[in-house]
N, C-alpha and C positions, 0 to 999 in steps of 0.2 A: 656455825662452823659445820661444815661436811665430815664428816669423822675419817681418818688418815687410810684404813682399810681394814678388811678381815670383817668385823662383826656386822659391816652394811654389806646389803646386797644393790646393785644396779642395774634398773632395767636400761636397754635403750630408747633411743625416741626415733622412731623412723618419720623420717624426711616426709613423705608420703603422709603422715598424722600432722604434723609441724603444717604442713600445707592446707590439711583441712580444716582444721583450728584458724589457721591466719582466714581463710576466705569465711568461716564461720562468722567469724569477727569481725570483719566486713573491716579489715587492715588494708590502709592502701602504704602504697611502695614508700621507702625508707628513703628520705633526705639526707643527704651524707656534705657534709664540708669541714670543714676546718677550723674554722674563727671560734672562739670561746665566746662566752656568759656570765655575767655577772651572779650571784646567789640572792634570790630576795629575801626579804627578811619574813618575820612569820605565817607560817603556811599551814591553813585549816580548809581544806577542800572542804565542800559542800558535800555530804550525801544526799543522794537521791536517788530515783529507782532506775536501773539498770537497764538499757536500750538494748539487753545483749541474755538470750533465753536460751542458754545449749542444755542436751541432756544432761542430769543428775547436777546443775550449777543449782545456783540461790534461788528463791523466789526473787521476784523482780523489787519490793517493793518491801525497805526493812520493816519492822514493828513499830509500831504507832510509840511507841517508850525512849525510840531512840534518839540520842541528840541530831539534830539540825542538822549537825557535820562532825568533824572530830572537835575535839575539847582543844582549846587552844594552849600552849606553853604557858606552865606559871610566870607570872610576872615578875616574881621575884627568884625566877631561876638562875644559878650562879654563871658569870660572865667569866669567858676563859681566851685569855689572847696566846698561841703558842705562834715558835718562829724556829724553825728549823735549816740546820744551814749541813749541808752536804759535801762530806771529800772527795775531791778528785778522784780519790784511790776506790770510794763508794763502800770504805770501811768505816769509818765514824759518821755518826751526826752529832754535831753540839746545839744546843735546844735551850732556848729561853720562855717562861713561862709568869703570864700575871693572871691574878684571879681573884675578883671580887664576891665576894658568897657571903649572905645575908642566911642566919640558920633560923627555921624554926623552933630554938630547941636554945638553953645557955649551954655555953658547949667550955672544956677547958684547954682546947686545941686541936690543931688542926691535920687531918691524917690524911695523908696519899699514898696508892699501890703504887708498886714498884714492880710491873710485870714482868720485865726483861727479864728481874731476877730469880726467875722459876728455875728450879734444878734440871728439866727436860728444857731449857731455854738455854741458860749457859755449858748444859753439857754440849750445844751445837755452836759454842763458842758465842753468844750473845751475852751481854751486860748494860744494866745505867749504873751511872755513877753520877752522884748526885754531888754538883761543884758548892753551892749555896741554897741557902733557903729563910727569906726571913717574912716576917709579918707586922703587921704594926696589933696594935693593943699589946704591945710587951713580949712577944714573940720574939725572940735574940736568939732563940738557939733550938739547936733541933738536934733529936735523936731518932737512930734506928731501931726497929722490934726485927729480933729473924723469921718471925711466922712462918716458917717452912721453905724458907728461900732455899738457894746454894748457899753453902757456910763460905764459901770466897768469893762473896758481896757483901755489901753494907746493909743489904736485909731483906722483906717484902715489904714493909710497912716505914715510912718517913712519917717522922711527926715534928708540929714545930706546937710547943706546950707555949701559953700563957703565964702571964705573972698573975691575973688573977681572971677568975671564969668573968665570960666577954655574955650579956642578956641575949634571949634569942631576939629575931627585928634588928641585931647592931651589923652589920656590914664590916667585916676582915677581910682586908688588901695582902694577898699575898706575891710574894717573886721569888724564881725561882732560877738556877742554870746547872746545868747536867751534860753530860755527854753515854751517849750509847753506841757501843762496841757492836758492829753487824757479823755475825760469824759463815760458813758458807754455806750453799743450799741444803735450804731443812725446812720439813711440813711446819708452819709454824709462820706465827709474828714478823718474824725476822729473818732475812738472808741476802745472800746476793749470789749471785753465778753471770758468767756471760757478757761481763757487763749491765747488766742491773741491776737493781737493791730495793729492798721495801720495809718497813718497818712499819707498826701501829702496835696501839698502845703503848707506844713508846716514851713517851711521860707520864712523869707522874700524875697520878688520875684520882681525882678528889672522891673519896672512900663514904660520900654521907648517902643518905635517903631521909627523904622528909616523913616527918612521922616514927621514923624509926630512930635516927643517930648513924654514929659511923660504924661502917664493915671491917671488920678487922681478924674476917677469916685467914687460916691460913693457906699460902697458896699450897696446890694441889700437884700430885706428883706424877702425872704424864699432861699430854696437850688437850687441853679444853678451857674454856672459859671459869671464871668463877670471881669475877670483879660485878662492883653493883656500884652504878655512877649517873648522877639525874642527869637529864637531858639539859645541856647548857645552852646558852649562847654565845656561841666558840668563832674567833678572829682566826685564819690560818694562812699562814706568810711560811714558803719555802723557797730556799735558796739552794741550785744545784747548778754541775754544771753544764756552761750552756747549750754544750752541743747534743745533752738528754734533754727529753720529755718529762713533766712530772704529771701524774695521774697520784690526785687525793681526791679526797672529802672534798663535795663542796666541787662546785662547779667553775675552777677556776677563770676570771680574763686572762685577757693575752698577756703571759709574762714580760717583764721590761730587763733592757741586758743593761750590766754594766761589768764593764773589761770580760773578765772569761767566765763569767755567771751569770744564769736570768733565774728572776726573781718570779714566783710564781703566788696571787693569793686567792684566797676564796670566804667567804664568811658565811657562816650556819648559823639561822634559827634557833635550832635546838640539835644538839646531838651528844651525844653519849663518850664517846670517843672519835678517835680520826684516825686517818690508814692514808701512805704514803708510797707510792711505786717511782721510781727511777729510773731511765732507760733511755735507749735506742726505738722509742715505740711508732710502731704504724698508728696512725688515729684516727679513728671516726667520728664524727661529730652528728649523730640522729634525733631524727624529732619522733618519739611517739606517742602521737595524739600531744597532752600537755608536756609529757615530760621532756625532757631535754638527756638523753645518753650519750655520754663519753665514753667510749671503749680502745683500749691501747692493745697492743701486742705486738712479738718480738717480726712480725712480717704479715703482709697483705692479706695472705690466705688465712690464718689463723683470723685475721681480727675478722674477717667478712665470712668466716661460719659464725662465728661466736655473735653476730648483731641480729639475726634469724632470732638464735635463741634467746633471747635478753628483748627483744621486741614481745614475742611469744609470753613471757615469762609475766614480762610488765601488763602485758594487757588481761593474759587470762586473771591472774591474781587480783589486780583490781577488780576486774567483773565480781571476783571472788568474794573480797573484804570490804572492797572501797576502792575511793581514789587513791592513786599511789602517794605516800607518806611526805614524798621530798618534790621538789622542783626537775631533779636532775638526779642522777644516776652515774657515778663514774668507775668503770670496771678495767681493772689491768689484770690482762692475762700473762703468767710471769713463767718462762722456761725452768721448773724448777718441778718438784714431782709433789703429789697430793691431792687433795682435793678443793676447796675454796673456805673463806673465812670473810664472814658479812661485816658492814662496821656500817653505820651511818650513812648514807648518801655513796656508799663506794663498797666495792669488793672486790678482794684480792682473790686470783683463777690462777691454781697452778697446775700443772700439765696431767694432762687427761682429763678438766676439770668440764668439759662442754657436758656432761650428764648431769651438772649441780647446779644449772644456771638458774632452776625454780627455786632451787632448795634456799641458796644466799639469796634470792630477791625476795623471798618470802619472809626472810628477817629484815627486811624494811619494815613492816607492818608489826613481825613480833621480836624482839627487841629494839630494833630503833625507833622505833613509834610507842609501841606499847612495849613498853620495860619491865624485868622480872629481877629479879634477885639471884643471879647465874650461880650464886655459891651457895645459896637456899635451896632455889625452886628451879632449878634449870631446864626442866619439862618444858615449862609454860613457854619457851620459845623453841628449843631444838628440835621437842616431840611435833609444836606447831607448824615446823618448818617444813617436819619429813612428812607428815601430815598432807600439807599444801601440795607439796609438790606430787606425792602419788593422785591428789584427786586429779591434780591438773592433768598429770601422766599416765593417770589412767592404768596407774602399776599400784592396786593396791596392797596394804600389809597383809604376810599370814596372818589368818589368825590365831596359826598356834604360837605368834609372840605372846600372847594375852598370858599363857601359860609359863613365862620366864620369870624366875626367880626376882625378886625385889620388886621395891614399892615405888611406882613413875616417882613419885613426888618426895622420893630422897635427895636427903642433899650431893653436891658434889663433893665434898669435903668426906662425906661417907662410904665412897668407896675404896678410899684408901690409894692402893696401887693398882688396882684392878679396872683396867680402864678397857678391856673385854666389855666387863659388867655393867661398866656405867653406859655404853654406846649402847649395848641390846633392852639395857631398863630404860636410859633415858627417850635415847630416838623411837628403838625398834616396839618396844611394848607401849610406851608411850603415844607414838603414830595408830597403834593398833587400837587401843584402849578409846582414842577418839573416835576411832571406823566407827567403833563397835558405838561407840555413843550415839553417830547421828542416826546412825541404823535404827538401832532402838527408839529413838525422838522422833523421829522421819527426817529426810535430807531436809524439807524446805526451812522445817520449825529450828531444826539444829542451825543451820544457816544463815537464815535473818539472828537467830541469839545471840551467834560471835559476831556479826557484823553489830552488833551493837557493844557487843565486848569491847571491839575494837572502838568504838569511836569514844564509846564512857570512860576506856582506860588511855586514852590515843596523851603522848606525852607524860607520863607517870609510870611508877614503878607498879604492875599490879603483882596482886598475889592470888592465891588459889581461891579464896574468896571472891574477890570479883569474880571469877569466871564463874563462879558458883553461883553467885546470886544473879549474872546475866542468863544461867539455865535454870534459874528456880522456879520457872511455870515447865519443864521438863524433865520431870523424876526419872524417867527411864536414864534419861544420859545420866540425870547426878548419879544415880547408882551405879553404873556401867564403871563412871568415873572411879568411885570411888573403892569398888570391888578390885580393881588395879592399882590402888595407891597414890591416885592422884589427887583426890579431894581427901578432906580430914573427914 
């Protein structure tokens, strides 16, 4: 997530740099049309060494330690079918949800967030309201916890309890139907203006971690992240109506109509959550290099600045980490005020948001690929994020953030209401804390480390450790690290 304002600074990116980057990169001209894509199923690019040597980028050629490519999606990661159907009015969604999750762990039921219901969510008029919820091993009834929701919801946390604890290795079939209330343009999850709407996380969102058990922090009191959810293999079917565009997750085919609605689906691999736009959208359909990008927006001009940058973005960062995470790429740029919000395979852009297009691609690689604990350890992707994107932009941090008050590697749940504090610890000192590490390690050695961070944690939840032990021949940084609050 781009943080809404005040505590980030933005540079710009002149057109002129944007230029020299693309021919650096040896980018030829952007294919544009229209026809959709199917989503393939599990996707582990190959790493290998780098055809591409700009000043202060990676060494070409990761560490002899690192995987082959990224680590493939658990096998027994939980399967998630959702199906979302859209009003006319483009104020409700009703939403069906099945979910097979096999735990490592005996568990005695079964927990899902409930994001909508954040008090900075429904004070902008947003809700779910959870219709059913059953399970089989004895599952008949389900209760709500408030965990810091708004007190006029049914709560943050759904649970549907067992009749008796279910062995870990047993596989629970869960279903589920809800509806969510879209309230009107707000930085955030949820809104619609205009004539469009967009929602994510908008279902209930399976609260476990392997190795750990279920999250059942509570939610948190302005807009940020702080859900923790494995990378699934998620089915995604939306129904809207037919005279809008949908731009989700997942790289939809061409929707099928029937009477005054098309049907739109797409299927992920692996992903974490899903993010949903609605509209009147211009679309482009780009190829680069492998990837496949979809980009929507409310008119011509808007969408054909915005595919410069998201081509730019896609290609330096790879050079950067790896190969990009997903197959495809789907971004809607949505008339509504803020900055952007990454989800899996898709990013939601709201207006003024063309300065953040590094920031959300760079959370392909760190949250939707490599996953953190957003209610734990929220550094390990948003500080990565701001991070990325200054190298790419060549806007680095002060380093008198290094000197802000708190510890990178606090939780989010820890700052309470002070959501000042948490944007300048989490992004701002956090971004800087990293400068300062590669600095201290040297760019190449810092470089090759996280590229192999990335491919050792690539689909999995990591925590401060892993990145620790992928710097542990580089003291300089771990100390850098940890004199900021990021390592233990």
């Amino acid at each position: 997530m781009t943080a809404p304002a005040g505590p980030r600074r933005r540079a710009t990116r002149p057109a002129r740099a944007a230029a020299l980057l693309a021919a650096a990169l040896g980018l030829a001209a952007c294919t544009i049309h229209t026809s959709g894509h199917g989503e393939v199923s599990d996707y582990a690019p190959t790493l290998g060494p780098s055809n591409v040597l700009l000043p202060g980028k990676p060494s070409a050629t990761p560490a002899a330690t690192c995987p082959p490519s990224y680590l493939p999606p658990d096998p027994q990661r939980p399967r998630v079918s959702l199906n979302f159907r859209i009003a006319p009015s483009l104020t409700t969604v009703t939403g069906t949800e099945h979910i097979a999750f096999t735990p490592d762990k005996a568990i005695t039921e079964l927990v899902f967030r409930l994001t909508p219901n954040t008090a900075p969510s429904v004070a902008e008029g947003n809700q779910i309201v959870v219709r059913s919820a059953t399970a089989d091993h004895g599952g008949g009834r389900y209760v709500f916890s408030r965990a810091n929701a708004a007190p006029n919801t049914q709560g943050g946390l759904l649970r549907i309890p067992f009749a008796a604890p279910v062995a870990a290795g047993t596989t629970v079939h869960a279903a589920l139907t809800f509806t969510v209330t879209l309230g009107e343009e707000s930085f955030g999850r949820f809104g619609r203006t205009g004539g469009f709407a967009w929602f994510a996380s908008a279902h209930p969102l399976l609260a476990w971690e392997r190795g750990y058990g279920w999250h059942t922090e509570d939610m948190i009191d302005f807009p940020a992240e702080s859900a923790t959810s494995e990378a699934m293999q998620t089915s995604l079917t939306v129904t809207a109506p037919a005279a809008d565009t949908v731009i989700m997750s997942g790289d939809p085919a061409t929707p099928t109509r029937s009477g005054t609605t098309r049907t739109w689906h797409a299927s992920l691999a692996a992903a974490r959550d899903v993010s949903v736009a609605v509209g009147p959208f211009a679309v482009a359909d780009v190829k680069v290099g492998a990837v496949r990008l979809r980009l929507g927006a409310p008119d011509d001009t808007l969408r054909d600045d915005l595919v410069p940058e998201f081509r730019r973005a896609i290609t330096a960062l790879a050079a950067r980490f790896g190969p990009f995470p997903f197959p495809s790429l789907s971004v809607a740029r949505l008339p509504a005020s803020g900055g952007g919000i990454e989800y899996p395979g898709a990013i939601l852009m709201l207006d003024g948001s063309r300065l953040v297009a590094v920031h959300e691609t760079a959370h392909q690689w760190f949250y939707a690929m490599v996953g953190d604990s957003q209610a734990q350890h929220p550094w390990l992707d948003e500080a990565f994020a701001q991070y990325a994107e200054q190298l790419v932009d060549g806007t680095p941090e002060d380093p008198a953030a290094l000197a802000l008050p708190g510890r990178v590697g606090s939780s989010t749940e820890s700052y309470g209401a002070d959501e000042r504090g948490y944007y300048a610890t989490t992004y701002d000192k956090g971004a800087a804390a990293l400068e300062a590490a590669r600095t201290a390690a040297g760019p190449a050695k810092f470089d090759a480390a996280l590229r192999c961070y990335v491919a050792a944690n690539a689909w999995r939840i990591a925590k401060p450790a892993d990145l620790q032990k992928a710097l542990g021949k580089l003291p300089a940084a771990v100390a850098v690290l940890r004199k900021a609050g990021a390592l233990p």
